[in-house]
C-alpha positions as CSV (number, residue, x, y, z in Angstrom):
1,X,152.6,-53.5,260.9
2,X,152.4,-51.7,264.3
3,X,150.1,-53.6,266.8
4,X,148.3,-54.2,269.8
5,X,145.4,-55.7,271.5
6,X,143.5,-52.3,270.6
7,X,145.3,-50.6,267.4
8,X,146.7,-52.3,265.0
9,X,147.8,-50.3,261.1
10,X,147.6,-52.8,258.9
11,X,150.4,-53.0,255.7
12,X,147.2,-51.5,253.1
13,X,146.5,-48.8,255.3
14,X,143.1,-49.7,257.2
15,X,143.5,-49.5,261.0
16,X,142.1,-51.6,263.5
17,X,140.9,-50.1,266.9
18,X,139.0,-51.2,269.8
19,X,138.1,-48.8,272.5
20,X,139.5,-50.0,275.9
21,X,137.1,-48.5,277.6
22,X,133.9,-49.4,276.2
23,X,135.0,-52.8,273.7
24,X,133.5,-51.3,270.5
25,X,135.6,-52.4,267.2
26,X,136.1,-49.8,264.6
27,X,138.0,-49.9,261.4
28,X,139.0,-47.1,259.5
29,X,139.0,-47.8,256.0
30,X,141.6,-46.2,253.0
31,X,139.2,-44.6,250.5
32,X,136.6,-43.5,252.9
33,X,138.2,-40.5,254.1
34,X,135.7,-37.4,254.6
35,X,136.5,-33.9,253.2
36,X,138.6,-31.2,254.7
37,X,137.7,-29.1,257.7
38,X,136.0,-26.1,256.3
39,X,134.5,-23.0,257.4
40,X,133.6,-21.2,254.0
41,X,130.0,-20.3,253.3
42,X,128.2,-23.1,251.3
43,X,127.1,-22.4,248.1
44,X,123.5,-23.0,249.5
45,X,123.7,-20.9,252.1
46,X,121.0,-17.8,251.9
47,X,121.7,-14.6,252.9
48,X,120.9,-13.4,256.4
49,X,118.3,-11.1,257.4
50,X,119.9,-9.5,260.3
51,X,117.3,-8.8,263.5
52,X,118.8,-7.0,266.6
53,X,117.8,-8.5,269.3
54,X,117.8,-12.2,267.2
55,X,114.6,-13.8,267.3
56,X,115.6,-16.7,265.1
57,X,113.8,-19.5,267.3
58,X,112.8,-19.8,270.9
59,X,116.0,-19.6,272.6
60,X,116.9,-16.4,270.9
61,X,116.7,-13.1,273.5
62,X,114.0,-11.7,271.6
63,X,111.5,-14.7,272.8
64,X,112.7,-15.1,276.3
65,X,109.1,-16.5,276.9
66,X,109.3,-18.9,274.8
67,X,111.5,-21.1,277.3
68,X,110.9,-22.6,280.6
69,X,110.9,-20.2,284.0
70,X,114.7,-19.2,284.3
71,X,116.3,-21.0,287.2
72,X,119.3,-18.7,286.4
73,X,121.4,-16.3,284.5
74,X,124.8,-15.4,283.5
75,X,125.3,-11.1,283.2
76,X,128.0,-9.6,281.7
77,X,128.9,-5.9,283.1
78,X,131.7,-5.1,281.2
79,X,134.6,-7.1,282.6
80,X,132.1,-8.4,285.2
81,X,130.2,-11.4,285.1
82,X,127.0,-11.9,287.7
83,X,124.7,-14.6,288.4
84,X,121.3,-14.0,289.0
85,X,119.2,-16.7,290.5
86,X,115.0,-16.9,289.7
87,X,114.9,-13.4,287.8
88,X,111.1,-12.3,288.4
89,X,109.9,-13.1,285.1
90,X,108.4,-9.1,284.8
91,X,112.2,-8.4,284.9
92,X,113.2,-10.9,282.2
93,X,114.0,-8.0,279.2
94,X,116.1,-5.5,281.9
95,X,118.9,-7.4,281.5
96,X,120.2,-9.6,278.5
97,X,121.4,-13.2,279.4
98,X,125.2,-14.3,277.9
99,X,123.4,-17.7,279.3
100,X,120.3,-18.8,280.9
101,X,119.3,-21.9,282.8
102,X,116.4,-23.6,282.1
103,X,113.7,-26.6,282.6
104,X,113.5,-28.5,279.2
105,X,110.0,-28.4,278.2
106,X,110.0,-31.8,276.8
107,X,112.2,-34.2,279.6
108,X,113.8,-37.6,278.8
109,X,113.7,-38.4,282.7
110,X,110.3,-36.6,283.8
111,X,109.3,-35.2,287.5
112,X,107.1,-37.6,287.4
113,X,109.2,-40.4,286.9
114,X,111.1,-39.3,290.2
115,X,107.5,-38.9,292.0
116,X,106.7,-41.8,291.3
117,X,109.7,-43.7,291.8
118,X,110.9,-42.1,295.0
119,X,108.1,-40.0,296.5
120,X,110.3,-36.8,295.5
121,X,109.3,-33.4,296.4
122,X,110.5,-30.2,295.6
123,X,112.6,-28.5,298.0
124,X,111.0,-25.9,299.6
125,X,113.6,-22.7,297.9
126,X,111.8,-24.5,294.6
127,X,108.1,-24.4,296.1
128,X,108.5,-20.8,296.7
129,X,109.9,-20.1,293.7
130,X,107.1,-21.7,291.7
131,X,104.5,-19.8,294.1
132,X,106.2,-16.0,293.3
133,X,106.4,-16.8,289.8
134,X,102.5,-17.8,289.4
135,X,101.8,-14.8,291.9
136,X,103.0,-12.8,289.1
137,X,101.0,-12.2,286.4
138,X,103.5,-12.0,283.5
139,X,104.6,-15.4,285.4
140,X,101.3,-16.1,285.4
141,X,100.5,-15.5,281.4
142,X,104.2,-17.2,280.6
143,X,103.5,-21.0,282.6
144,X,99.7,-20.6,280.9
145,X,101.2,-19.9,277.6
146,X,104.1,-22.8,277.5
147,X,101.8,-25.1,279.4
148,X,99.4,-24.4,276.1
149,X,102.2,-25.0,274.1
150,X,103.5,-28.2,275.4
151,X,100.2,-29.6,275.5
152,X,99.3,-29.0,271.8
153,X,103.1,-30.4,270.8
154,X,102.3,-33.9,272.4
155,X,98.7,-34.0,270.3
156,X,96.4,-32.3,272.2
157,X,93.4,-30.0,270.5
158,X,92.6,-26.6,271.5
159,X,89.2,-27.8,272.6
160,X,91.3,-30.6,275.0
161,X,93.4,-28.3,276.2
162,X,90.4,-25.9,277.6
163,X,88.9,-28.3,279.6
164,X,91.5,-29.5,281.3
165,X,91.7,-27.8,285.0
166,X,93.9,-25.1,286.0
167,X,95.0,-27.3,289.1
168,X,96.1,-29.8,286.4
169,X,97.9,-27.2,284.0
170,X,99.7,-26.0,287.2
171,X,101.1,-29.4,288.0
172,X,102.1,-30.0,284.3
173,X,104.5,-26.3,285.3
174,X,105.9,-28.6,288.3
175,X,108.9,-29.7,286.2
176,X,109.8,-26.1,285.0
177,X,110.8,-25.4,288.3
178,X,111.3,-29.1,290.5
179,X,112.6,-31.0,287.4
180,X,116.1,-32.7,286.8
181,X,116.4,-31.9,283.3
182,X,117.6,-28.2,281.9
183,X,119.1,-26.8,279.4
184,X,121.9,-24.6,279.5
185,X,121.5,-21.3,276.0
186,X,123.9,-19.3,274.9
187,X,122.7,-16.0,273.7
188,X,123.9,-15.5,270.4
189,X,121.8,-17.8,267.4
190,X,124.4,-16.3,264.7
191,X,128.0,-15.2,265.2
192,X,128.8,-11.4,265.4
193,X,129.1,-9.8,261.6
194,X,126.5,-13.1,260.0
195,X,126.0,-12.4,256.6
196,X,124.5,-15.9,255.7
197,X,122.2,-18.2,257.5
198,X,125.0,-20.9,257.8
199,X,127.0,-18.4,260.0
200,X,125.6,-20.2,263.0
201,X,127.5,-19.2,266.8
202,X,129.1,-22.1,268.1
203,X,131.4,-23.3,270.9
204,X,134.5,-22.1,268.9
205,X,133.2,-19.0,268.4
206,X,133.1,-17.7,271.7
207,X,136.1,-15.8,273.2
208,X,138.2,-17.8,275.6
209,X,136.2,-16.1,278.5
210,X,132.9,-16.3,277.1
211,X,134.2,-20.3,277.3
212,X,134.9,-20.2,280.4
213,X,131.7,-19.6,281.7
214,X,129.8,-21.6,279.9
215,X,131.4,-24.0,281.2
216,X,131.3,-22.8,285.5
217,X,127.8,-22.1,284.5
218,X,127.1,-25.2,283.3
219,X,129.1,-27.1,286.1
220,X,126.9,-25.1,288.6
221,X,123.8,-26.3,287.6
222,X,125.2,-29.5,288.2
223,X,126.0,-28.9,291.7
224,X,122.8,-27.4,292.3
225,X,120.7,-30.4,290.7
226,X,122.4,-32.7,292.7
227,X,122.0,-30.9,296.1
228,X,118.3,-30.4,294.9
229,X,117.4,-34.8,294.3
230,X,119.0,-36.7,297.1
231,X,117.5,-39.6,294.8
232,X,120.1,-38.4,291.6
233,X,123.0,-40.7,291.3
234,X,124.6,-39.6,288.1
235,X,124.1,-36.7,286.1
236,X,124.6,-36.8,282.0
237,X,125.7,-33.3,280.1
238,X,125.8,-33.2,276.5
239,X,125.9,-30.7,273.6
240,X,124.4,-31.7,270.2
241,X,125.5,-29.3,267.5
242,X,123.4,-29.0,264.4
243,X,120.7,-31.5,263.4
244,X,122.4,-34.6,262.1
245,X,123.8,-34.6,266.3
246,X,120.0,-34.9,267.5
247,X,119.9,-30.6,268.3
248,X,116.0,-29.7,268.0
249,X,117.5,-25.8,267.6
250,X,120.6,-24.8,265.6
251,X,121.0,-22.4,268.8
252,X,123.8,-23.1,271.2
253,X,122.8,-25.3,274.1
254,X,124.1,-27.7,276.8
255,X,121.6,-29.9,278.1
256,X,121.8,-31.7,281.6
257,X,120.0,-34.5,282.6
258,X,119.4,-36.3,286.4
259,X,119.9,-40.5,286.2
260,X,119.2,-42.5,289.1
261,X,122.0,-45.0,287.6
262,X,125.2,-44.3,286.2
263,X,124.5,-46.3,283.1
264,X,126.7,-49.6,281.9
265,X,129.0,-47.2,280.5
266,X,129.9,-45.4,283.4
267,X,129.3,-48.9,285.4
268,X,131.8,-50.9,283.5
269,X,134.5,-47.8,283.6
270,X,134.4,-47.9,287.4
271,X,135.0,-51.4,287.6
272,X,138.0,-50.7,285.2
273,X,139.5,-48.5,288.1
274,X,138.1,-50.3,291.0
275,X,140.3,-53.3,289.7
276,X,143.4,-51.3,288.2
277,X,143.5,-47.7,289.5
278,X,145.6,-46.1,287.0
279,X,143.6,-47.6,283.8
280,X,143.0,-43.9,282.6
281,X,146.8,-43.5,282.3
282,X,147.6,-46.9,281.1
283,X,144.7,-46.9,278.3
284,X,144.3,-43.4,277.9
285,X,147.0,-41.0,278.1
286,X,150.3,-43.0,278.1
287,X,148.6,-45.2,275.2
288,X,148.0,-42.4,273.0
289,X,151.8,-40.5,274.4
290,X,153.1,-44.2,272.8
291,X,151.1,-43.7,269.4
292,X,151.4,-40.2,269.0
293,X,147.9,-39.3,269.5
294,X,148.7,-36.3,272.3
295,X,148.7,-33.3,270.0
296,X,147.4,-30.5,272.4
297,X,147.4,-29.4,276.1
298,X,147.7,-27.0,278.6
299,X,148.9,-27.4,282.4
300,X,145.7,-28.4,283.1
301,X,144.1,-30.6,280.8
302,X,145.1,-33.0,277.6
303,X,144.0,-33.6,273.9
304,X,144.2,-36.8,271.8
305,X,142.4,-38.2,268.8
306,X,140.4,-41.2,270.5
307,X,140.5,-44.9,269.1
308,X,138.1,-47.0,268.8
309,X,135.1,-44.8,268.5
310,X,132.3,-45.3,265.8
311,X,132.6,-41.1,264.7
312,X,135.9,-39.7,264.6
313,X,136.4,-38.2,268.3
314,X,139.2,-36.1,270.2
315,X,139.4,-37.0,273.8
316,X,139.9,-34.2,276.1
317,X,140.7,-35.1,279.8
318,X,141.2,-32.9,283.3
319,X,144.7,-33.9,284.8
320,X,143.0,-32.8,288.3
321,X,142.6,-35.2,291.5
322,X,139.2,-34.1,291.0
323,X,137.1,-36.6,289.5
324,X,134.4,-34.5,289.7
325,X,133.5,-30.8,287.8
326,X,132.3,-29.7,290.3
327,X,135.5,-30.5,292.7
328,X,137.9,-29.0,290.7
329,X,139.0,-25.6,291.2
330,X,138.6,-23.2,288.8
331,X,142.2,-22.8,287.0
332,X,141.0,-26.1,286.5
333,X,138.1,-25.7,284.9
334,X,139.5,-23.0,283.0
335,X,142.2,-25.5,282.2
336,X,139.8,-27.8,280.6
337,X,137.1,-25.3,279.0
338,X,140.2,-23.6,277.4
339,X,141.2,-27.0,275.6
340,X,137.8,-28.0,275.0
341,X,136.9,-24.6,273.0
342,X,140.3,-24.6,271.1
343,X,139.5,-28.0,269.3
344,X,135.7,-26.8,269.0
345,X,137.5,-23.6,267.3
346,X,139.8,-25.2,265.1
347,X,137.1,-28.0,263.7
348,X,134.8,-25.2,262.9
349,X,131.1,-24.6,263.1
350,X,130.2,-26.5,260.4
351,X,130.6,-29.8,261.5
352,X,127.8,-31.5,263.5
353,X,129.3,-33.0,266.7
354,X,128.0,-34.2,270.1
355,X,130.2,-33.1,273.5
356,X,130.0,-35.0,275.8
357,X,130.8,-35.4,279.2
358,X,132.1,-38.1,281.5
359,X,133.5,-38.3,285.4
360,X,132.7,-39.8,288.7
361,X,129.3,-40.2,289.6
362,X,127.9,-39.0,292.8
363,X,127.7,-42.1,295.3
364,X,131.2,-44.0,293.2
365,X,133.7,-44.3,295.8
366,X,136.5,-45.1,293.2
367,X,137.2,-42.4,291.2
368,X,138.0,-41.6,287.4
369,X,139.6,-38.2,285.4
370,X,136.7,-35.8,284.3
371,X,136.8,-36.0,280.5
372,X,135.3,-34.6,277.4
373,X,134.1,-36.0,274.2
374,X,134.3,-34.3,271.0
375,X,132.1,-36.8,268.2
376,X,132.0,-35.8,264.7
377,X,128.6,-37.0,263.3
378,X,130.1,-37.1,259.8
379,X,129.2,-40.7,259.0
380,X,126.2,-43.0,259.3
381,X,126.4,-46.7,260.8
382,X,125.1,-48.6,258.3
383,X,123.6,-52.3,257.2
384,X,127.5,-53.6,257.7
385,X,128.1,-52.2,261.4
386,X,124.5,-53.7,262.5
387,X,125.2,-56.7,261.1
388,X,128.9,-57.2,262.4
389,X,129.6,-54.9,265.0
390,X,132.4,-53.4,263.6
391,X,132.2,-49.8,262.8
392,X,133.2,-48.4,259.7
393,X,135.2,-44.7,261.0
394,X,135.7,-42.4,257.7
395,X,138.6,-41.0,259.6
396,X,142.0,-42.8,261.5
397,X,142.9,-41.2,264.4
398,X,146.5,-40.0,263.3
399,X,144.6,-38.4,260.0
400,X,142.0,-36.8,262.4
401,X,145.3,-35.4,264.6
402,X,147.0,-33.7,261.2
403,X,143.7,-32.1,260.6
404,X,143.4,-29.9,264.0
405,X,146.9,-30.1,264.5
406,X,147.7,-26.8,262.1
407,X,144.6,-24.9,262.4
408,X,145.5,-25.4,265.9
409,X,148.9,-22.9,265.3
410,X,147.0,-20.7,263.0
411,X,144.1,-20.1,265.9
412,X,147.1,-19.4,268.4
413,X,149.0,-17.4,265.7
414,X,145.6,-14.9,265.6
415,X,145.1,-14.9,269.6
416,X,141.6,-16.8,269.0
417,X,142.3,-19.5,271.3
418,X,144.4,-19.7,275.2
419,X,148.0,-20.8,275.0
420,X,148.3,-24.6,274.1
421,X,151.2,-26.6,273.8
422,X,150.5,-28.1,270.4
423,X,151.7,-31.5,268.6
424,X,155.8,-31.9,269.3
425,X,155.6,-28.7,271.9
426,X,153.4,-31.2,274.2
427,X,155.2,-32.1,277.1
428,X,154.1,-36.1,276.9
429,X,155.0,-37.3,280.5
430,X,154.0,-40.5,281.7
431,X,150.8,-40.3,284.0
432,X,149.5,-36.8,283.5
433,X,146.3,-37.4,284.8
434,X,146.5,-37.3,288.6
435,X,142.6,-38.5,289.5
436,X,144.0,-41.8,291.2
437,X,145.7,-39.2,294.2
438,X,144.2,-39.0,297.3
């Protein structure tokens, strides 16, 4: 039997885990393994009505209105790429967005929460934003429209909704533009030559570049929420894919949303490094070097398959000083996005995952490694986990390892993914992750 206090294989196969992060006991069970990794068309999948531009839901390019006021977008010009801040929203269909920034329409932490709470206020770049956008009147039509819209979602009647005063309807608009949460849309709904409706555009279809972005996009928004609420202390991103992850569209999207906490998560990992500094090394990467669990990386970033986690999960953490996105430079970040979208590539689009991401929060003065979660939603806690705490995983780590580890060479093989050092290639050396330097 190999042991510890936080993996142990047991002589019939099950293996034991606890997180040492978090404390959350999992057991992975023989004879509750899930299927392969697959990407062929179901047999219920329908065949796909192609539309050029998509207008499959609201975040497709043909229904740019259908979304908040754009606080930005990403333009491709051939090999150039070009952000454009507050696009007047007459000028919305000149260009097409690779990606577009967003207010969600529906916030978990509102503007009013932070009104209320803190006496927030827009900055002023944001007042006069929301002023030139009403001032127009296809901004003018779009906030009416989505206001309409948002009001009849949450129950209101037609007949409500008219009598309620423009000065109201205008501060409902408020969070589009002054608001802490926004999603992040990628342009495609279905990936290039679709034939069926399953043939959805996800992380791992993007090209390495296209990656890349998403990613410097995503980690500006960040920055620029954060210098936007002096009141924000902590800033969650997350990506649900599919509907069994919590996505409301089966359209690729980021969403980021401002915390004024870093929740007990975050909370009881700083304490971990305020009280042992290399804790990510010990726990993470030179635990996993010892079990084998390191099976892909890059000079900038590494990938194991996590323990103790209640879905099968790959781990993917920044070896930058860095603890935060936004501090890294962006070899860096092109370090981690690269690693991040090779293990999205190789697990396919067909399986439901949330991505999620952890570092150090605004105001921590000790610091911890930027790093990525990859969850699987292929299981369902059950009657058994809520009555024991222990978490039934279909999937050990070493089995979820040996099924990226060769789709990993195959992706490589075909030029779909960056260069990775893969399985026995990686380079395993004690401490990779250099967060704890000053």
């Amino acid at each position: 039997m190999q042991t510890s206090n936080f993996y142990n294989i047991m002589p019939d196969g099950t293996v034991k885990q606890v997180n040492p992060f978090t404390g959350t006991e999992v057991w992975a069970v023989p004879g509750r393994k899930s299927k392969p990794i697959t990407n062929e068309i179901p047999v219920t999948a329908k065949p796909l009505e192609v539309h050029s531009p998509e207008d499959y839901c609201s975040f497709c390019p043909a229904r740019y209105f259908e979304t908040a006021p754009e606080k930005s977008r990403l333009v491709r010009r051939y090999d150039s790429w070009e952000r454009w801040d507050n696009v007047p929203p007459d000028r919305y269909f000149e260009t097409t967005a690779e990606f577009r920034r967003s207010g969600n329409m529906f916030e978990i932490v509102t503007l009013d929460y932070w009104r209320k709470n803190y006496a927030y206020k827009m900055t002023p770049a944001r007042q006069r934003w929301r002023e030139d956008y009403l001032a127009n009147p296809v901004g003018l039509k779009h906030i009416t429209d989505i206001v309409h819209y948002k009001l009849k979602q949450e129950g209101k009647t037609d007949e409500q909704i008219e009598k309620i005063p423009l000065n109201e309807k205008f501060a409902i608009a408020d969070a589009f533009f002054g608001g802490g949460h926004e999603v992040i849309v990628a342009k495609r709904h279905y990936r290039e030559g679709a034939t069926h409706d399953t043939e959805l555009f996800a992380s791992g279809e993007m090209t390495v570049m296209e990656h890349f972005h998403y990613f410097k996009f995503t980690i500006d928004a960040i920055l620029d929420i954060a210098q936007s609420n002096r009141y924000v202390r902590y800033i969650s991103v997350f990506q649900n894919w599919l509907r069994p992850a919590g996505a409301s569209f089966d359209h690729l999207h980021k969403q980021i949303v401002s915390l004024d906490e870093w929740g007990a998560s975050i909370q009881n990992q700083i304490k971990m490094v305020r009280e042992d500094a290399n804790v990510f090394n010990e726990y993470g990467a030179n635990f996993a070097a010892h079990h084998n669990l390191i099976f892909a990386e890059n000079d900038h970033a590494i990938a194991i398959a996590g323990i103790g986690h209640r879905y099968p999960t790959i781990e993917i953490y920044s070896r930058s000083q860095a603890g935060r996105p936004y501090e890294a430079r962006d070899d860096e970040i092109r370090g981690m996005a690269d690693l991040v979208h090779a293990i999205h590539a190789a697990m396919g689009s067909q399986i439901s995952c949330n991505e999620e991401w952890y570092y150090t929060p605004i105001d921590a003065v000790y610091k911890m490694p930027w790093h990525v979660l990859i969850k699987w939603r292929v299981n369902v806690p059950a009657g058994f986990e809520g009555g024991t705490s222990i978490f039934i995983n279909p999937l050990t780590p070493i089995e979820l390892r040996d099924k990226l580890v060769p789709r990993l060479y195959k992706l490589r093989d075909d030029n779909r993914i960056a260069w990775v050092r893969i399985a026995e290639e990686c380079r395993v050396d004690p401490n990779p992750l250099k967060y704890y330097l000053k």
